[in-house]
Structure formats: C-alpha cells, structure tokens
C-alpha positions in Angstrom: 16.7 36.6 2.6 16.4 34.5 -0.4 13.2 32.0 -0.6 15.6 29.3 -1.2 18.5 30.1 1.1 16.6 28.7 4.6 16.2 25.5 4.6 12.9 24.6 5.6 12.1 26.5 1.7 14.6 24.7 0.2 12.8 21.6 1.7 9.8 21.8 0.9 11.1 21.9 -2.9 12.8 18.9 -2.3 9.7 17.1 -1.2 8.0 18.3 -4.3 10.8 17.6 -6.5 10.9 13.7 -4.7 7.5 13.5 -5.2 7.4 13.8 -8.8 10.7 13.1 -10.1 11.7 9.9 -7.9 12.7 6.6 -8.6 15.0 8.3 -10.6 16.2 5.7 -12.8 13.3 5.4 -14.3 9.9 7.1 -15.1 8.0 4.1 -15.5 9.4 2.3 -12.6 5.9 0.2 -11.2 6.5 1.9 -7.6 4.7 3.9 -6.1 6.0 7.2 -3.9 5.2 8.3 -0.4 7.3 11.4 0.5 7.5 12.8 4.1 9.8 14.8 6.1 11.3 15.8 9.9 11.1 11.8 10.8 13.7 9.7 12.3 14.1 7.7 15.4 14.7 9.0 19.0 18.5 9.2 17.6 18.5 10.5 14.4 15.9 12.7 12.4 16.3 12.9 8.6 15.2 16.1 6.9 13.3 14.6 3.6 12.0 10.4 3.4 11.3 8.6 0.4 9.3 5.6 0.7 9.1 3.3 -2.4 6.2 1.1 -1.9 4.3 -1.7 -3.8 1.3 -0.1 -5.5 -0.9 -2.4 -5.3 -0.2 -3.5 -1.3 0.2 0.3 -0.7 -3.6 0.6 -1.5 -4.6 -2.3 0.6 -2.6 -0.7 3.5 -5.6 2.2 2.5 -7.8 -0.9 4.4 -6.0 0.3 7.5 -7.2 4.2 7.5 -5.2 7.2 7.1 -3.6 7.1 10.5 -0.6 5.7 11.5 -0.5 1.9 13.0 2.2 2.0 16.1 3.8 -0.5 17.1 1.4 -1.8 19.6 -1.4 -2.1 16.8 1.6 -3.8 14.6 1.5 -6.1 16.6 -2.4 -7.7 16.6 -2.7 -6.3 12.9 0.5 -8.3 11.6 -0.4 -11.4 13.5 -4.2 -11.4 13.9 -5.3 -15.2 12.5 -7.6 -15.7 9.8 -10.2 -17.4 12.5 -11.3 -16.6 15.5 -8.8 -17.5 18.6 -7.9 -16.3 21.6 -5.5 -13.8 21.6 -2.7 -15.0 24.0 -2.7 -18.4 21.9 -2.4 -16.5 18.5 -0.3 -13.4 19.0 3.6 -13.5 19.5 4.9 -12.8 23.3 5.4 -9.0 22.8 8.2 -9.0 25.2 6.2 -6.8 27.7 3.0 -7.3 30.0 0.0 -8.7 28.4 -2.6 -5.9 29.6 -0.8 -3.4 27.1 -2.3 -5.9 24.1 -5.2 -5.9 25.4 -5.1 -2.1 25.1 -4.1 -2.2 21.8 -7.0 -4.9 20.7 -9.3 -2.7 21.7 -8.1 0.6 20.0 -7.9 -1.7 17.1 -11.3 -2.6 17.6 -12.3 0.9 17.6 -10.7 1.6 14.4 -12.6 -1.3 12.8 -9.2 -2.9 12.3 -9.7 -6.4 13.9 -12.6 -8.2 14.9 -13.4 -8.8 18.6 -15.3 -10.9 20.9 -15.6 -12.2 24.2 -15.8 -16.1 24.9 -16.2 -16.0 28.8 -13.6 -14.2 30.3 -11.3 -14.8 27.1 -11.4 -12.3 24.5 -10.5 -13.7 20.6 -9.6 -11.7 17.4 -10.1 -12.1 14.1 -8.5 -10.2 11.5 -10.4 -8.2 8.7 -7.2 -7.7 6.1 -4.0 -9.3 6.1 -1.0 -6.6 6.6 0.3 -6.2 2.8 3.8 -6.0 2.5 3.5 -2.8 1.3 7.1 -0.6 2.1 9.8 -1.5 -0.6 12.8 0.4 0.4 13.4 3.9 2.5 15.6 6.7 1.1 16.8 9.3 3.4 17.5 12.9 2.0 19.1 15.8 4.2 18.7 19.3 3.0 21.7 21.9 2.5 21.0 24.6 0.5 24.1 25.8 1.4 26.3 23.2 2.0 29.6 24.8 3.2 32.5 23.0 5.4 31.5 23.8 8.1 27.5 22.6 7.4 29.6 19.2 5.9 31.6 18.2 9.3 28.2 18.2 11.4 26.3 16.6 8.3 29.3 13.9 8.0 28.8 12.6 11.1 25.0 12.4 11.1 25.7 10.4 7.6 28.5 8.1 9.2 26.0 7.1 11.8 23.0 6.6 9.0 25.9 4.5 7.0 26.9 2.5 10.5 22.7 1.7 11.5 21.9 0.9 7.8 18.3 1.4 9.0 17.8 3.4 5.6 18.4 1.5 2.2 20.0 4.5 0.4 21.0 8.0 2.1 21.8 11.4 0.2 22.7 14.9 0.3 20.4 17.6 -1.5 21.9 20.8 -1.9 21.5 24.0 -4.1 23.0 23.6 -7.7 25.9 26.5 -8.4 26.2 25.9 -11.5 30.0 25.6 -11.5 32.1 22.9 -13.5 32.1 20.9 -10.1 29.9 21.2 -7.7 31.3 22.2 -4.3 29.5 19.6 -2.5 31.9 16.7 -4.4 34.9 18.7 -2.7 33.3 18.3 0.7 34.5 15.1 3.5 31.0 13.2 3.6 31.0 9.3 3.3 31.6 8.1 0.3 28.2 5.8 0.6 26.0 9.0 0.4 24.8 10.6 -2.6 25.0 14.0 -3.2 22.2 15.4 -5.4 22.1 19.2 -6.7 18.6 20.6 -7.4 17.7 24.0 -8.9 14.8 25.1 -6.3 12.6 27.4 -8.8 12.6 25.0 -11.9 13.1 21.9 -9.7 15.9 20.9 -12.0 18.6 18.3 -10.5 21.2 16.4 -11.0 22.6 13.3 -9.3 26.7 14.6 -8.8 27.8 11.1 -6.8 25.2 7.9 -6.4 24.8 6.2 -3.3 25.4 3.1 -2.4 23.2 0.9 -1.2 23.3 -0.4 2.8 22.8 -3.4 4.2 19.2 -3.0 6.1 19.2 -7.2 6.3 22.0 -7.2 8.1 22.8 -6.3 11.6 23.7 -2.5 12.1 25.9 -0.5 14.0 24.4 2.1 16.6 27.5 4.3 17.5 27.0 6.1 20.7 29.7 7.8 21.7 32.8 9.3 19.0 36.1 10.4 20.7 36.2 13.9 21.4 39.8 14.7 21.9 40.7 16.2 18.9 42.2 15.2 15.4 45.1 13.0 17.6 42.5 11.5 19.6 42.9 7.9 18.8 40.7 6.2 20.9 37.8 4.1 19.8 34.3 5.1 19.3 31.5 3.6 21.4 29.0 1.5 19.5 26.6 -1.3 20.0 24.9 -4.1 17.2 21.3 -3.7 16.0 19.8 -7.0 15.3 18.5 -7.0 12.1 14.8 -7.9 13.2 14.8 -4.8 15.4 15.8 -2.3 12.4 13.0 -4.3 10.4 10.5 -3.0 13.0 12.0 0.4 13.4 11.8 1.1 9.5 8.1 0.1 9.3 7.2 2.5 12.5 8.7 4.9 10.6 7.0 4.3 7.4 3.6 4.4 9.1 4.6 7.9 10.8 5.6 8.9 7.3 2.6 7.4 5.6 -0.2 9.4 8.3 1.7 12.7 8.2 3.7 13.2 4.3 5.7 16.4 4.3 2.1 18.9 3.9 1.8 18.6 7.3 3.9 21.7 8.2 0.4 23.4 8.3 -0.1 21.5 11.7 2.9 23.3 13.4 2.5 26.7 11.6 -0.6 29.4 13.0 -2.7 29.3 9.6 -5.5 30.9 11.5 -3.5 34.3 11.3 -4.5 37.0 9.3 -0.4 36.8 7.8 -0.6 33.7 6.7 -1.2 32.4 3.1 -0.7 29.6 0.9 1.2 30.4 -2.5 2.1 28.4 -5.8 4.4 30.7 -7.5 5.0 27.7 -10.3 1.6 26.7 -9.9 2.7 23.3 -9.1 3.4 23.5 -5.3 1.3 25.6 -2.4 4.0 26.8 0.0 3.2 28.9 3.0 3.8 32.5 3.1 3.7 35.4 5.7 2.4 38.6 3.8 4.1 40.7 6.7 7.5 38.9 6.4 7.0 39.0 2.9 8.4 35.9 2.6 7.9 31.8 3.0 8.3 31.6 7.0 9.7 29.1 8.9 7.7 26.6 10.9 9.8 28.0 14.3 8.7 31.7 13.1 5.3 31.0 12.5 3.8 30.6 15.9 2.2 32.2 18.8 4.9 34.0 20.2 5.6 35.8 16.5 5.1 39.3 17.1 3.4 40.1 14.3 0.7 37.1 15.0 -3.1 38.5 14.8 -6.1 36.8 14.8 -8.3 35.9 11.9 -10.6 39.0 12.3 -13.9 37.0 13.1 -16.0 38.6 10.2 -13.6 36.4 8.0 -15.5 33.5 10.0 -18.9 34.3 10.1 -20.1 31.9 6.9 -20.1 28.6 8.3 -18.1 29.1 11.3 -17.1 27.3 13.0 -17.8 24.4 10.6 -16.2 25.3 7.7 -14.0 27.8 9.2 -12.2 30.9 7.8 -9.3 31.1 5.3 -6.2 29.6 7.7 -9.1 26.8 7.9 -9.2 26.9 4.2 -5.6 26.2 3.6 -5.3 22.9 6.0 -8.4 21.4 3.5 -6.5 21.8 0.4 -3.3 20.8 1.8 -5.1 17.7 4.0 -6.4 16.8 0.5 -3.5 17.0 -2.0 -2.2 14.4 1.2 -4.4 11.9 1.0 -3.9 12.0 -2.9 -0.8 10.4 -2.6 -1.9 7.5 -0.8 -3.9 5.1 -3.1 -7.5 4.0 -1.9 -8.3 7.3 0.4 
C-alpha cells in the first residue's frame, strides 16, 4: 500500500500542510492557525478543521488552560461579571435546571477560572479574565486521496448538508494532485460552494483547482434530515428543519474549544504507542508521523490497537530508567507530540 493512498496518511499531511501553508491568500495575513481534525457535531464529522483566530485574543484564551471549555463552563466564563454577584442575578437563564450551573461554577472554580464565594446560602462569582473573542472563522477540509465517483456521491452529500447548515465559514475538498491538465476532482458532481484543493503529499505542494465560497454562518441554517431515497425519479422533498443563527454561534465555538484542547497530534491518544512496533518518523524532517516497524508502514488509528495481532508490549527493561515517571519510548513519543501541541497555541 502506498503511504499516501489511506487516508488517515494522506491526512495527517494535510494537517501539516494547513498548518503551515494557510490563510492562503497571504503569508503575512495577522491570523493566527489552529489546525485539528476528526471533529464535527453529533451529525456531521469533518476530516481536517482550520481555525483562523485573533492572535492576540487567542493568547488570552491561553488564560483559560489547555483544556477545552464546554458549554456548561461557556456559560459562567462568557458571562461571569466584573464584581462579585450572585450567580442567578448575573448569569443568563441556561434554559435547563439551575443545579447543573452550580456544577459548572464549581469545576470552574477548580480550574482557577472564576472566583467563588459563599454569602450565606448564596454563592457569587467573579470573573478572573474576560472571554476574548478569539475564533475568527472555521474552515472545514475532507480528505480524498483518491477521490473517485463513487468516493464523490457520498462526499457530495456530506458537502450539501455542510453548504445547507452553514455552521462552517468555508468548506473544501483535499485530494491527491495527478498531475494531469485537469484535475479529475473538477470533473466530479460536488457543490459548486466547495473548494477543491490538490496537494502533493511528500513535498506538500498544492494547488487551489476551484475556490469556495463563503457561507452564511450569520444567518439561519438549514439542518436537512431526511433526502428522498427513491431513486433518480424520486421527486419528493427532502426533510429539513432551520437552525437559528444564535444556536450555530454556540455550536461553532464548542467546536473550536474541542479543536483548540485536542489539534490533529492527538492521534497518539487512540493509537497503542506503548508497543514495541510503534514509532514516530519524519521522513521530510518536518512532520513526525506514526509508524508500525512490523507493517512497515504508517498504520491506521483503527489498526493500531489492542486487538492488532502483532501488538506486544514494551519489554519492561525498556522502562526500567525512570519508570514509571518518565516512561519508556511509546511514553517518549506522546511528550514530543504533546509539546509540538501546545506550540501552536500562544501563551502555553
């Protein structure tokens, strides 16, 4: 198999290349970058996510710690006052009981997040940092490396929905540059709003072949739930509902904390690094992907588990300096790759 043909390879390049190549308009563009990937809603789950962020409010969201805020904490974070008050008079009705806040103020305490304190029976907050307004935009990516027609009818109506919801500001189409006079992917029936990008996966070389266009996030989107399944002269209408616009604006910033804790290194966290087999490797010294020395190859999240039958054990002599502290080499690996993370978030 060729390192590039699976996707979750041809991924991984695509993060990389996103990471240093985007915006792509221009190189001196003042925002800053937050790749992740394998994040979505309960719906939909996009391959590769670009977040373009204000620099200087992306390193006061730093204030906030490395993990992600759900939408709970949103809630007292975003609308904690500047004095003390009691929380009920302060905070928004969350639409659900009261004792869940409370829940959430105190994990927020516990993070050092918000200030606390009890006046009688009535606890007050006080915030520490106002919640920048750090998330700019969201660019969805999906990955074919090999984008044939087949591949294109299941990826146009994943994109038809993405075009519909509008919960992205710009979606696209990454697949593997041919190097013929057109590239295949033009020829294929995807919505004209998504761009289709061709990238070279061992130089990272690519090429924008059709721009996006840009979707309406401000507006209200379109959740379809059902399509008619009666064939090419099925003419019957689709089922679909209306997302308010307020309710997408919280959905995209769950999403950008998920993307903001986790980046697209995390693949480590579902992959057994602790077996003898697994390594990390920069062939182009600019990118440490995983690799199984029995495959041979870069492996697969899905392969690399438990039940792979070539999985053994980190023999324990491997271990013996500092373990379990510091750890042995599948230790090693989530270090270096938990640190090149928190690089790319500004004031960690």
């Amino acid at each position: 198999m060729d390192r590039h043909t699976a996707e979750f390879g041809f991924e991984l390049r695509t993060c990389r290349w996103a990471e240093r190549a985007w915006p792509l308009e221009s190189a001196s563009d003042d925002r800053a970058v937050v790749v992740a990937r394998q994040l979505g809603t309960k719906r939909r789950r996009w391959d590769t996510i670009v977040l373009e962020c204000d620099p200087e409010a992306l390193r006061e969201r730093a204030n906030f710690g490395a993990k992600r805020l759900d939408g709970d904490l949103l809630h007292v974070v975003r609308n904690a006052p500047a004095e003390w008050r009691y929380y009920r008079d302060c905070l928004p009705h969350p639409g659900y009981p009261w004792r869940y806040v409370r829940e959430a103020i105190h994990r927020a305490d516990d993070r050092g997040i918000v200030e606390t304190r009890k006046t009688g029976n009535r606890i007050e907050i006080r915030r520490k940092w106002p919640y920048p307004d750090w998330l700019k935009r969201i660019v969805a990516i999906e990955n074919k490396p090999d984008l044939d027609a087949s591949a294109a009818r299941v990826l146009g109506a994943q994109l038809e929905y993405d075009v519909a919801m509008g919960l992205a500001d710009e979606v696209w189409v990454a697949t593997r540059e041919t190097g013929d006079a057109v590239e295949p992917a033009l020829f294929e029936d995807l919505p004209v709003e998504a761009g289709i990008l061709t990238l070279e996966p061992d130089t990272l070389a690519a090429a924008v072949e059709w721009y996006p266009r840009a979707l309406a996030v401000d507006e209200p989107g379109t959740r379809i739930l059902e399509r008619p399944d009666g064939g090419k002269r099925d003419g019957s209408a689709a089922r679909f509902e209306y997302v308010d616009p307020a309710e997408k604006a919280d959905k995209r910033l769950a999403i950008a904390e998920r993307a903001y804790e986790r980046g697209w290194r995390s693949f480590v966290d579902t992959m057994r690094s602790d077996c003898r087999h697994f390594e990390l490797r920069a062939d182009d010294g600019s990118q440490l992907r995983p690799h199984c020395a029995e495959k041979g190859r870069c492996q697969t999240a899905a392969e690399c588990s438990g039940n792979c039958p070539a999985f053994e054990p980190e023999p324990p002599v491997w271990r013996t300096r500092g373990w379990p502290i510091e750890g042995g080499p599948g230790k090693r690996c989530r270090q270096l790759l938990e640190g090149r993370r928190r690089r790319r978030r500004p004031g960690l």
